[in-house]
Backbone as CSV, one residue per row, in Angstrom:
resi,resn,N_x,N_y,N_z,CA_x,CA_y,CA_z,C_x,C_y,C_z
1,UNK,36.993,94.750,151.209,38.320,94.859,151.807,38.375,96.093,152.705
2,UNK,38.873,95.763,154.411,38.569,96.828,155.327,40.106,97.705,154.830
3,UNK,40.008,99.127,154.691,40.964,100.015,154.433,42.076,99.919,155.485
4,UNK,41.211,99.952,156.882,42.423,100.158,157.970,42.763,98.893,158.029
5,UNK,42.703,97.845,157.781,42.999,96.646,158.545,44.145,96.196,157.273
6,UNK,43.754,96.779,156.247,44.588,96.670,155.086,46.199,97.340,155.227
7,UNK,46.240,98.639,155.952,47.577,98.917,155.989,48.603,98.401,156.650
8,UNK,48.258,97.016,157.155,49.304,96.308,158.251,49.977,95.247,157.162
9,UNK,49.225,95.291,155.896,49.998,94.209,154.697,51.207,94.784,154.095
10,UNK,52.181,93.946,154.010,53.435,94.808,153.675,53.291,94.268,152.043
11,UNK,53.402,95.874,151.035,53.793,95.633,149.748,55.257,95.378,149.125
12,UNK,54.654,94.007,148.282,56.001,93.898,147.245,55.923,92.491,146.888
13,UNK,57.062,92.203,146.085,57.122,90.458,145.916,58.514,90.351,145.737
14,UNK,58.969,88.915,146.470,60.541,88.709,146.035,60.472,87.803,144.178
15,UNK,61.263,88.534,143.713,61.730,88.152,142.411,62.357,87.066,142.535
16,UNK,62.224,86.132,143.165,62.425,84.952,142.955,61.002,84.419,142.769
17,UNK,59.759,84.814,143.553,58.426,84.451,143.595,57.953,84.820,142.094
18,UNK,58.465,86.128,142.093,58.060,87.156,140.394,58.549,86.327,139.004
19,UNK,59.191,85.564,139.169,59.911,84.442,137.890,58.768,83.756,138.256
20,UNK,58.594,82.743,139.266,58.057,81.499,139.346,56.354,81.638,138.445
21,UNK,55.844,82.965,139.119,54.464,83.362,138.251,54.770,83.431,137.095
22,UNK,55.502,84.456,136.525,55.949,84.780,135.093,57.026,84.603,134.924
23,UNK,57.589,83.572,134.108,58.812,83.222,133.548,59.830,84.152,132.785
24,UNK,58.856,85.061,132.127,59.270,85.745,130.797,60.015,86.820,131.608
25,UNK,60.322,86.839,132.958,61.199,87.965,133.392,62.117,87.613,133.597
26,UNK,62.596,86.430,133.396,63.890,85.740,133.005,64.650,86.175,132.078
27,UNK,64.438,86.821,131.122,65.015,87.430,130.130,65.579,88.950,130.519
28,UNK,65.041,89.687,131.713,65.786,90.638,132.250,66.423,90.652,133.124
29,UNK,66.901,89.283,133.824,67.791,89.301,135.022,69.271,89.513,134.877
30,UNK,70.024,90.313,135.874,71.346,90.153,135.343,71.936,89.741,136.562
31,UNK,73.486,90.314,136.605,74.094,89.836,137.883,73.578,90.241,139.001
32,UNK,73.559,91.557,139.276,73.107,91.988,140.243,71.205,92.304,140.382
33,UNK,70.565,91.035,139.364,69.203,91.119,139.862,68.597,91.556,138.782
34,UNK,67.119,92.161,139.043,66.288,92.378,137.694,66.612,93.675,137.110
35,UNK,66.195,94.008,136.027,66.952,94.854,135.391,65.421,95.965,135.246
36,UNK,65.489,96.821,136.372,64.203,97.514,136.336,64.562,98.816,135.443
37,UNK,65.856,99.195,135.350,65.695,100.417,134.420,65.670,99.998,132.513
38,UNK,64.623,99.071,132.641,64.196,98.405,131.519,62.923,98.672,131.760
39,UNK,61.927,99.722,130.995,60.862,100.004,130.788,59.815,99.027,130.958
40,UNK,60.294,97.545,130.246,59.374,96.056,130.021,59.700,95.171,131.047
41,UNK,60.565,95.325,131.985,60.874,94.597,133.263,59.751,95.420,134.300
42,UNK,60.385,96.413,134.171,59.746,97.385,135.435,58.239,97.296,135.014
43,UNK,57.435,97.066,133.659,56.387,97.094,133.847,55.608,95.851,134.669
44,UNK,56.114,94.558,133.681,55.806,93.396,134.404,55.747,93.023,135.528
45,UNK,57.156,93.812,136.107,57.246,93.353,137.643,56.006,94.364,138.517
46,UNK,55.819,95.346,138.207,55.016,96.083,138.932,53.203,95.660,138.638
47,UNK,53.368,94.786,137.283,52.026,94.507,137.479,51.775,93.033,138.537
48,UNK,53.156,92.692,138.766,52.630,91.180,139.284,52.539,91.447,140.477
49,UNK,53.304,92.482,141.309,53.194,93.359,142.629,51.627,93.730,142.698
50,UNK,51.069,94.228,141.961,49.726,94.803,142.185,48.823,94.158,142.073
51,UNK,48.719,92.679,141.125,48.130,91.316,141.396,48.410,90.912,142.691
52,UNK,49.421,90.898,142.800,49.841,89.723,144.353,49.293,90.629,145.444
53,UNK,49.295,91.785,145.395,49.227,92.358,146.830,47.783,93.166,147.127
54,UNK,47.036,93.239,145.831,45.453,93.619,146.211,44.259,92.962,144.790
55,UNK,45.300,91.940,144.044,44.244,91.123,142.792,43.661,92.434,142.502
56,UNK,44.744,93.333,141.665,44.270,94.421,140.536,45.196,94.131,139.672
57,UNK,44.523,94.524,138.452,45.503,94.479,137.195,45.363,95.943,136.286
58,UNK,46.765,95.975,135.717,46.621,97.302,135.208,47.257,97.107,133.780
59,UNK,47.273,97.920,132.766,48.281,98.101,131.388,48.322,99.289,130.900
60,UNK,49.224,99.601,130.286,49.247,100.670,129.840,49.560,101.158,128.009
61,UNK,49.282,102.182,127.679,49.947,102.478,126.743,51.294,102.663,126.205
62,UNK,51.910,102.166,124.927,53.547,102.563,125.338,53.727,103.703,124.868
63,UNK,54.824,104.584,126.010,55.388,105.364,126.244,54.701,105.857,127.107
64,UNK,53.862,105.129,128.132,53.341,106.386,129.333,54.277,105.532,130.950
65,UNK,53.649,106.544,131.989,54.516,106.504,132.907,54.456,105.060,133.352
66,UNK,55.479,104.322,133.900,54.844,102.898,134.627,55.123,103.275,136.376
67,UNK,54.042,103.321,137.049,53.485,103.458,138.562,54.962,102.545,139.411
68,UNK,55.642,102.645,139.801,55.866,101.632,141.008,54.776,101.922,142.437
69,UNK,54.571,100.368,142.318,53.481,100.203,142.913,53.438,100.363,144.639
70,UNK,54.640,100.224,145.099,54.930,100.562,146.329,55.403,101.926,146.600
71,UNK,55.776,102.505,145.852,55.596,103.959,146.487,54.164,104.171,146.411
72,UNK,53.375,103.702,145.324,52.643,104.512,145.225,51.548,104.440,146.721
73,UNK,51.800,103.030,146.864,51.088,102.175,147.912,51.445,103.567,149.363
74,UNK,52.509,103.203,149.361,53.174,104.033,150.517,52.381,105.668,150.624
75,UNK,52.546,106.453,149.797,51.635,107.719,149.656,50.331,107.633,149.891
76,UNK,49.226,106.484,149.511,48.049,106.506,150.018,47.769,105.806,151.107
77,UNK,48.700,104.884,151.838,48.902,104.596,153.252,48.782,105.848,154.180
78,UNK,49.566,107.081,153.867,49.719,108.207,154.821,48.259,109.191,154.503
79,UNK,47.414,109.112,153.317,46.331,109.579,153.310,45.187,108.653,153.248
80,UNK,45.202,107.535,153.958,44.169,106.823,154.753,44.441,106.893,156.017
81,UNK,45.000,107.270,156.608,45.044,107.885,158.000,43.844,108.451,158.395
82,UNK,43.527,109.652,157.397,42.258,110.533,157.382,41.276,109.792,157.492
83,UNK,41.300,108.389,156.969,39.915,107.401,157.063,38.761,108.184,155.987
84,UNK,39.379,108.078,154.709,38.099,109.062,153.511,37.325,107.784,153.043
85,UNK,36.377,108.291,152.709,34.820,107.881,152.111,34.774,108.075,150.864
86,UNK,35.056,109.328,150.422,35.096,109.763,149.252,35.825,110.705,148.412
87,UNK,36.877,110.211,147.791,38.064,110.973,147.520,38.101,111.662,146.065
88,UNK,38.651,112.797,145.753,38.498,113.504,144.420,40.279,113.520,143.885
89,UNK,40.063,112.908,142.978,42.176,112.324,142.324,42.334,113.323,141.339
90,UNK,43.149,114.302,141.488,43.392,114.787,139.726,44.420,114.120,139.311
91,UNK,44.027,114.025,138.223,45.199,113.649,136.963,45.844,111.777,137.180
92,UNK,44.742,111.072,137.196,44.901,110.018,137.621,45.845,108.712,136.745
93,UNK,45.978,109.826,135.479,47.163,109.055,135.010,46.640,108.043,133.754
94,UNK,47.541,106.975,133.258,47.114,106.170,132.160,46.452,104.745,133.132
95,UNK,47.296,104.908,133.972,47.045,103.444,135.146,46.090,103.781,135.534
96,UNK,45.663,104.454,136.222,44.860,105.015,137.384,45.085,103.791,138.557
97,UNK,46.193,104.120,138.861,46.442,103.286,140.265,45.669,103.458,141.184
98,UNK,46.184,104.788,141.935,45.808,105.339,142.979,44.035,105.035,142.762
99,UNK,43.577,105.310,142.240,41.927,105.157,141.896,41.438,103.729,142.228
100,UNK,42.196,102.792,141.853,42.268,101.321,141.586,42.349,100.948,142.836
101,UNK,43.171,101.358,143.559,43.708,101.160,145.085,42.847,101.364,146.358
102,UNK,42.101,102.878,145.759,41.049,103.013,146.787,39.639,102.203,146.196
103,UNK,39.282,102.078,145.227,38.449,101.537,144.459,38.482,99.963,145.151
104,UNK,39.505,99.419,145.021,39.684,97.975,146.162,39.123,98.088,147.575
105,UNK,39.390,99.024,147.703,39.294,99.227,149.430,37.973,99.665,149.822
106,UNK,37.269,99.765,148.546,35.153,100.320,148.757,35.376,101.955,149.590
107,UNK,36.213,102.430,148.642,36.625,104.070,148.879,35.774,104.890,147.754
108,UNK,34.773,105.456,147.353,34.219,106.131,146.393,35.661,107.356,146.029
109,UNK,35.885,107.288,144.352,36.382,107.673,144.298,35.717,108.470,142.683
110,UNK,36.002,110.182,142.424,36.043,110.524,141.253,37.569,111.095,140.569
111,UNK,37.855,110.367,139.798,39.142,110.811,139.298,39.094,111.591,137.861
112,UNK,39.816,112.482,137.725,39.990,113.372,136.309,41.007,113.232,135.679
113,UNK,41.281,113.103,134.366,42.627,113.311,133.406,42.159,113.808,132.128
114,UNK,43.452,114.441,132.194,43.516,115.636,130.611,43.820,114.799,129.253
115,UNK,44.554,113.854,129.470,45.355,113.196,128.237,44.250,112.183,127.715
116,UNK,43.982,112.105,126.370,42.923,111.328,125.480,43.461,109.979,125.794
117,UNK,44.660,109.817,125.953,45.050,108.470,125.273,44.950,107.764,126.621
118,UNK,45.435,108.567,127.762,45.469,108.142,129.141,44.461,108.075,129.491
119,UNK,43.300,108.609,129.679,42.066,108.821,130.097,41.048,107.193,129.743
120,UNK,41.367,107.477,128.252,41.028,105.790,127.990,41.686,104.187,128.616
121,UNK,42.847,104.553,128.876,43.229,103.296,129.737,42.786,103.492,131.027
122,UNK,42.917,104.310,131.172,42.372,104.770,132.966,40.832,103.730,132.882
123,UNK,40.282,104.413,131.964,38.713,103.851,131.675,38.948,101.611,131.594
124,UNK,39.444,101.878,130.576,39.951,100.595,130.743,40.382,99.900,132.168
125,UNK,41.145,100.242,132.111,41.866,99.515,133.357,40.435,99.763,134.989
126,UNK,40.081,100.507,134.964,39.025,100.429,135.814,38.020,99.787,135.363
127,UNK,37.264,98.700,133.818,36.668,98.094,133.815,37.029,97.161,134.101
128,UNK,38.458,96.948,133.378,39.223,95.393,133.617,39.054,94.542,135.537
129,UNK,38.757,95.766,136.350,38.701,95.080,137.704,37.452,95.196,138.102
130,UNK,36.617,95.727,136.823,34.769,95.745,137.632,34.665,96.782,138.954
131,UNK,35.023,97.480,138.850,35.411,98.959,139.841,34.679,100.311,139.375
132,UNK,33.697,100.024,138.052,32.861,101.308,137.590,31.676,101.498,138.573
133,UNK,31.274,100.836,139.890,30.689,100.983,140.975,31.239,102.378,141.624
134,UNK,32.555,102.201,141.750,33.613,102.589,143.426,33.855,103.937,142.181
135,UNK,34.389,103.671,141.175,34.999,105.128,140.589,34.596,105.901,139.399
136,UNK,34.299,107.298,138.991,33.909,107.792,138.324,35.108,108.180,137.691
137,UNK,35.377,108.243,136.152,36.599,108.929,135.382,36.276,110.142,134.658
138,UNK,36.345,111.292,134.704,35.950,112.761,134.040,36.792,113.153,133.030
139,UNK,36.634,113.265,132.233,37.648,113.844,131.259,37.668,115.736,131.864
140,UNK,39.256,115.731,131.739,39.752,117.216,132.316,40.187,118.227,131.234
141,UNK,39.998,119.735,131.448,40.318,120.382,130.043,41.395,120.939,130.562
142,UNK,41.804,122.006,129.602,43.233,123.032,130.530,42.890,123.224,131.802
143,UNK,41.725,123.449,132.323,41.319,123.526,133.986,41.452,122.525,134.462
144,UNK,42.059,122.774,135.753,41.952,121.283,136.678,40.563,120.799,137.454
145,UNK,39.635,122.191,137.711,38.953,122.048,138.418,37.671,122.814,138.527
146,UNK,37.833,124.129,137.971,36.641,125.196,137.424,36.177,124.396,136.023
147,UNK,34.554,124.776,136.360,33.778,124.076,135.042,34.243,123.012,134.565
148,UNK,34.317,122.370,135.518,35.022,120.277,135.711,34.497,119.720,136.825
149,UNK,34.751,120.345,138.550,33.938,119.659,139.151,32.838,120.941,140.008
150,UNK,31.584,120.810,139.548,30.800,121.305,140.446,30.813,121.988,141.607
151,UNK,31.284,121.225,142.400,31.567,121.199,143.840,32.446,120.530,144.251
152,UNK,33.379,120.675,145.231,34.523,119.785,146.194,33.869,119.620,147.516
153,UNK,33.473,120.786,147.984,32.910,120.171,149.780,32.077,118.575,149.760
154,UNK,31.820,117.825,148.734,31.175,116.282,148.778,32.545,115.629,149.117
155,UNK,33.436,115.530,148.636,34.814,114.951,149.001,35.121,115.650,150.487
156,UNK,36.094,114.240,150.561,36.607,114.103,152.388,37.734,114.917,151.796
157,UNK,38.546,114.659,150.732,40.078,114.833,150.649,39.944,114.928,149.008
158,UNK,41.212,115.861,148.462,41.695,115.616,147.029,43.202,115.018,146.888
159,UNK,43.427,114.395,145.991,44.734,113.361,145.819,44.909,113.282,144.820
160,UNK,46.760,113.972,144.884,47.014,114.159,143.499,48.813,114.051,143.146
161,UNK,49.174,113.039,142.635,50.335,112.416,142.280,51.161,113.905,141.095
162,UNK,51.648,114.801,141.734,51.597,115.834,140.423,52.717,115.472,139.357
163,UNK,52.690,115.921,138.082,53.800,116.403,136.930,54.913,117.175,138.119
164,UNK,55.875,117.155,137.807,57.137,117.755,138.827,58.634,118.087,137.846
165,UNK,58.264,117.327,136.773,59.806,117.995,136.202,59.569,118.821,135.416
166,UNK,60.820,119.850,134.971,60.706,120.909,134.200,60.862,120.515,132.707
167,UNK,60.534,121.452,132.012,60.287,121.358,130.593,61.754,120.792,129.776
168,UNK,62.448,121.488,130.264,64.005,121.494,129.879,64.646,120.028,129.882
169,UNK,64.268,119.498,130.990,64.964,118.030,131.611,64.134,116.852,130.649
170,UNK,62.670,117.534,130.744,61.447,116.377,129.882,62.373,115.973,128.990
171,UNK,62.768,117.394,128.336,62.836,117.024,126.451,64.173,116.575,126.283
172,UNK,65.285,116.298,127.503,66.245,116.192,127.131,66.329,114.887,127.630
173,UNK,65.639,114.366,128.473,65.445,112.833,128.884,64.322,111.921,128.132
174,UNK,63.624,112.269,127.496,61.953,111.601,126.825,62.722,110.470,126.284
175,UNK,63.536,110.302,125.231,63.830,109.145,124.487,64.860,108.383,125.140
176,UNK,64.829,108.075,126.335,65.931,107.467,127.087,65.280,105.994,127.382
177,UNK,66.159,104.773,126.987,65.014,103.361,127.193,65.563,103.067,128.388
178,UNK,65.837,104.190,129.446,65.921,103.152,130.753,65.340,103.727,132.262
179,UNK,63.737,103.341,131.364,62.854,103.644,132.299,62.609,105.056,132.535
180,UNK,62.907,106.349,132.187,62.555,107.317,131.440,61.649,107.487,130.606
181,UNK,60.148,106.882,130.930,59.515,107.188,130.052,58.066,107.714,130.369
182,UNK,57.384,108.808,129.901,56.495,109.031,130.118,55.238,110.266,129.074
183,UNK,53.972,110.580,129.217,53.568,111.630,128.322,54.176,112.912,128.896
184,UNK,53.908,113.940,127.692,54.252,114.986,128.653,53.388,115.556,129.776
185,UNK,52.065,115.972,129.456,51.309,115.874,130.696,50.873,115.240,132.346
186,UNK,51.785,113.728,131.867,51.697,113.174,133.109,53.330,113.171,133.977
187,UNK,54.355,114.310,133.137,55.859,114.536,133.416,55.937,115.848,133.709
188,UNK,55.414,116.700,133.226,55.915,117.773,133.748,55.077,118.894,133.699
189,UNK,55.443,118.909,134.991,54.487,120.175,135.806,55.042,122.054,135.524
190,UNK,55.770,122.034,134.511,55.977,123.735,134.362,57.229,123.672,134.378
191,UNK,57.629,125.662,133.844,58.753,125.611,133.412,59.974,125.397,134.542
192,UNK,59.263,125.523,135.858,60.701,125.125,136.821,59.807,123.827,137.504
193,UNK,58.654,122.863,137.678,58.326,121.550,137.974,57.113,122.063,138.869
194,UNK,57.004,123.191,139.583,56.015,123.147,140.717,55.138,123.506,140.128
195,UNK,54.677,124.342,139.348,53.825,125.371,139.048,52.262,124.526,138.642
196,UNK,52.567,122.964,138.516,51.311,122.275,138.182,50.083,122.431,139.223
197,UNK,51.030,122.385,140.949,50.508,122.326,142.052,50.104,123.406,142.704
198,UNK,50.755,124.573,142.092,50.464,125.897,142.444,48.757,126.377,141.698
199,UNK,48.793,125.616,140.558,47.656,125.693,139.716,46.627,125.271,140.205
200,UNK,46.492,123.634,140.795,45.436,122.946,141.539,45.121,124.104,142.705
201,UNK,46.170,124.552,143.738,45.910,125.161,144.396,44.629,126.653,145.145
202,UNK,45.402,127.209,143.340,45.064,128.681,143.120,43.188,128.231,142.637
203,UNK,43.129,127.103,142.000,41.508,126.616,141.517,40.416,126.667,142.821
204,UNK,41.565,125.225,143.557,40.633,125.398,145.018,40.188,126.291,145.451
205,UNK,41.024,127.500,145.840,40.213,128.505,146.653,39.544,129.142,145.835
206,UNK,38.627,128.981,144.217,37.924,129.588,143.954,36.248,128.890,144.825
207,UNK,36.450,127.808,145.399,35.660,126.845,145.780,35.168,127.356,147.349
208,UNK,34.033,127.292,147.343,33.470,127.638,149.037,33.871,126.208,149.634
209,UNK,34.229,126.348,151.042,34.427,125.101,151.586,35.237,123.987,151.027
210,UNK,36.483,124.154,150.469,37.008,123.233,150.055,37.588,121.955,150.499
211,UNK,37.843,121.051,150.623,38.512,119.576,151.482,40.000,119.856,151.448
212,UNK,40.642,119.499,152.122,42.520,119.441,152.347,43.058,118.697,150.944
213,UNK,43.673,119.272,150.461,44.437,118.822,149.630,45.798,118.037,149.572
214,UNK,45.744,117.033,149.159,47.329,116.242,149.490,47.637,115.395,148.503
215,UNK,48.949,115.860,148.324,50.104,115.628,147.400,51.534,114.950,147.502
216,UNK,51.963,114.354,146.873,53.478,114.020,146.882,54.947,114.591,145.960
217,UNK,55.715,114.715,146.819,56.957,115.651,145.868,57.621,114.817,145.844
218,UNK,57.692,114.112,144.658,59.037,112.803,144.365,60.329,113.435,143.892
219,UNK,60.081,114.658,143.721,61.755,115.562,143.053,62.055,116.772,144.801
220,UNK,62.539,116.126,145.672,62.867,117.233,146.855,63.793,118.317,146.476
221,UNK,64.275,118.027,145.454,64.965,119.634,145.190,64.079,120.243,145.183
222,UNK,63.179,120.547,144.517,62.031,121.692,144.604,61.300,122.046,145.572
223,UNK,61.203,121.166,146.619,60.782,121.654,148.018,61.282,123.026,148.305
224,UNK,62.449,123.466,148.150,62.790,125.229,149.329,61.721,126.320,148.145
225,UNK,61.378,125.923,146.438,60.705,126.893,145.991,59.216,126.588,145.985
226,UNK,59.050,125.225,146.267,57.354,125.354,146.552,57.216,125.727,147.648
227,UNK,57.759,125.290,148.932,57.360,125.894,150.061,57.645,127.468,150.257
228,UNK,58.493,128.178,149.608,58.722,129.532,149.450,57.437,129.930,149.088
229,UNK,56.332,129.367,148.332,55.639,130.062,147.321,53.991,129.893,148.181
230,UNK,54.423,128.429,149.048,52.976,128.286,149.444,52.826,129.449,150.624
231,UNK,54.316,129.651,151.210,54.064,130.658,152.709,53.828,132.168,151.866
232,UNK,54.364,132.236,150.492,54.148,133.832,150.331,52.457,134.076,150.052
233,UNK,51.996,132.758,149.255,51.001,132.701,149.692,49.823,132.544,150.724
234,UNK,50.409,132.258,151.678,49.919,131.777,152.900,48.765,130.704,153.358
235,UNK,49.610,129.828,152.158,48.653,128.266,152.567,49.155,128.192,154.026
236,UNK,48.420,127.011,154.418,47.858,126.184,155.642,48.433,124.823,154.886
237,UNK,49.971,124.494,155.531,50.349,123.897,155.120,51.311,122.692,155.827
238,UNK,50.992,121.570,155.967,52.388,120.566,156.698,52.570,119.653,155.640
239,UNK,54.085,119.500,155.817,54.841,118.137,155.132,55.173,116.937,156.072
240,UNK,55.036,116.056,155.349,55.862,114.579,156.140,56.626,114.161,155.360
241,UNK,57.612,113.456,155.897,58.783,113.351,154.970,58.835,111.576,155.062
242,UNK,59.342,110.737,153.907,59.433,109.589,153.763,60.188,109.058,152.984
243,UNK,61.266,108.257,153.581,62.296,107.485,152.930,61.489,106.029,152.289
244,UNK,61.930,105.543,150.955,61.281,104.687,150.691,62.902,104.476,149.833
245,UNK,62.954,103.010,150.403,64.523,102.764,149.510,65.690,103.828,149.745
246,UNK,65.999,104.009,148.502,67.367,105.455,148.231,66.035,106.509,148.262
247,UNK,65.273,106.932,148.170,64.469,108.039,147.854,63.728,108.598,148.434
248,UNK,63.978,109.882,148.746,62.913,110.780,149.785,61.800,111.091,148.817
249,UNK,60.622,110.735,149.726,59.354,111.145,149.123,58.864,112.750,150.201
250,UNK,58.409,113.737,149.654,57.799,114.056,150.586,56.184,114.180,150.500
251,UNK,55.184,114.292,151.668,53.808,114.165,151.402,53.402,115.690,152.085
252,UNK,52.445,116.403,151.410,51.996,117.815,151.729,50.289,117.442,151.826
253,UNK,50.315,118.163,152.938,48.576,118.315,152.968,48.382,119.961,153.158
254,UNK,47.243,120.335,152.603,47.039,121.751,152.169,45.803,122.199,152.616
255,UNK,45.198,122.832,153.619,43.739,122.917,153.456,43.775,125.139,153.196
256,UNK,42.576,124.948,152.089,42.377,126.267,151.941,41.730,126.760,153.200
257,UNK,41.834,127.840,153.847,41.415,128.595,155.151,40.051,129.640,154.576
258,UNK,39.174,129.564,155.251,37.782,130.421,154.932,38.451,131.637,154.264
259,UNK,39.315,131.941,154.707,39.411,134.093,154.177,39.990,133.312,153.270
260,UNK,41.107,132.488,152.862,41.769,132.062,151.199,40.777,131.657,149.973
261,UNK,39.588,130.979,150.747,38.277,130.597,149.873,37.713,132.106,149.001
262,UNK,37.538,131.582,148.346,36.979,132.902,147.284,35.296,132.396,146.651
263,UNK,34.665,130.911,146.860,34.105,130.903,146.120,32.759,131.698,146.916
């Protein structure tokens, strides 16, 4: 499957098509349509989206995050632009979408995750599509990236879906059944949401020659204090901004600069 020729396919499925495959989502329809802030709707429907629109299949553990599959689609649309070969994912999650996605597309990909339980579906779900060719899965420790990966200059690009909410909000939303659900590691990125990305960051430049780094901020409130933090630091830094539905996404690409490199 050619990557570029691939981004002219528009993702999604009408839920009228999404019944006809699977019936059993009949049981979450209401007046005004499917009932996605239902954990077991929103999963189904997003797996039949990711069948229909690149024949991948995914599952997960319960209580971890469930991917919508078109944002997610949408975020690695704007980092195939770059046209990568070989991409390095942290924290690729219980799904490992994003992995799955380029993994379709004959994108070499190595992805890392911290969480035992996630790490194994990740594993899973990348046998389930015969994709242990295209992607490597690493188990990750408290480091994201020292004494984990070797080297980064082999990668075109790193890609990384971060944790973004704060500790406070996690614990006061975790047991909510409407679609609120996720581990904590794959929810929240520190005590005010950024600090996960500040972390990846601060790793890279221990690295000689590092690849551009790029990310997505699905919580834009926190945009005025990450970007406060990347200029005091003085990343090398642009955003693009993207409406998807009601929801601003924004996308950051980061490249460490020779004097920021430390390794």
């Amino acid at each position: 499957m050619n990557s570029q020729s691939f981004l002219t396919k528009k993702c999604g499925l009408p839920i009228k098509q999404a019944l006809m495959i699977n019936p059993d989502l009949a049981a979450y329809m209401r007046q005004n349509g499917l009932d996605l802030g239902n954990t077991k709707a929103l999963l189904m429907y997003n797996q039949l989206i990711l069948k229909h629109f690149m024949d991948l299949e995914f599952d997960l553990p319960d209580g971890y995050l469930v991917p919508t599959i078109c944002s997610r689609w949408a975020f690695l649309k704007h980092i195939l632009k770059s046209k990568p070969k070989n991409v390095l994912e942290i924290g690729t999650g219980a799904s490992a979408i994003l992995a799955l996605m380029l993994g379709r597309l004959g994108i070499s990909v190595s992805a890392t995750e911290i969480d035992n339980t996630a790490f194994q579906s990740a594993c899973s779900n990348v046998r389930r599509n015969n994709l242990e060719k295209s992607i490597i899965l690493v188990k990750s420790n408290r480091q994201l990236l020292v004494n984990l990966i070797p080297q980064v200059s082999e990668f075109d690009l790193i890609l990384c879906n971060p944790p973004q909410y704060d500790e406070v909000y996690f614990e006061q939303h975790r047991n909510s059944n409407r679609g609120f659900l996720g581990n904590y590691s794959e929810m929240v990125g520190g005590q005010i949401g950024h600090e996960f990305i500040l972390s990846l960051l601060s790793e890279l430049r221990t690295f000689s020659n590092p690849p551009p780094a790029y990310f997505q901020l699905t919580l834009p409130k926190l945009q005025p204090k990450l970007e406060g933090e990347l200029k005091n630091q003085k990343y090398n830094f642009s955003v693009t901004s993207k409406q998807i539905g009601t929801r601003l996404r924004l996308y950051y690409k980061v490249k460490i600069t020779e004097n920021q490199a430390m390794g």
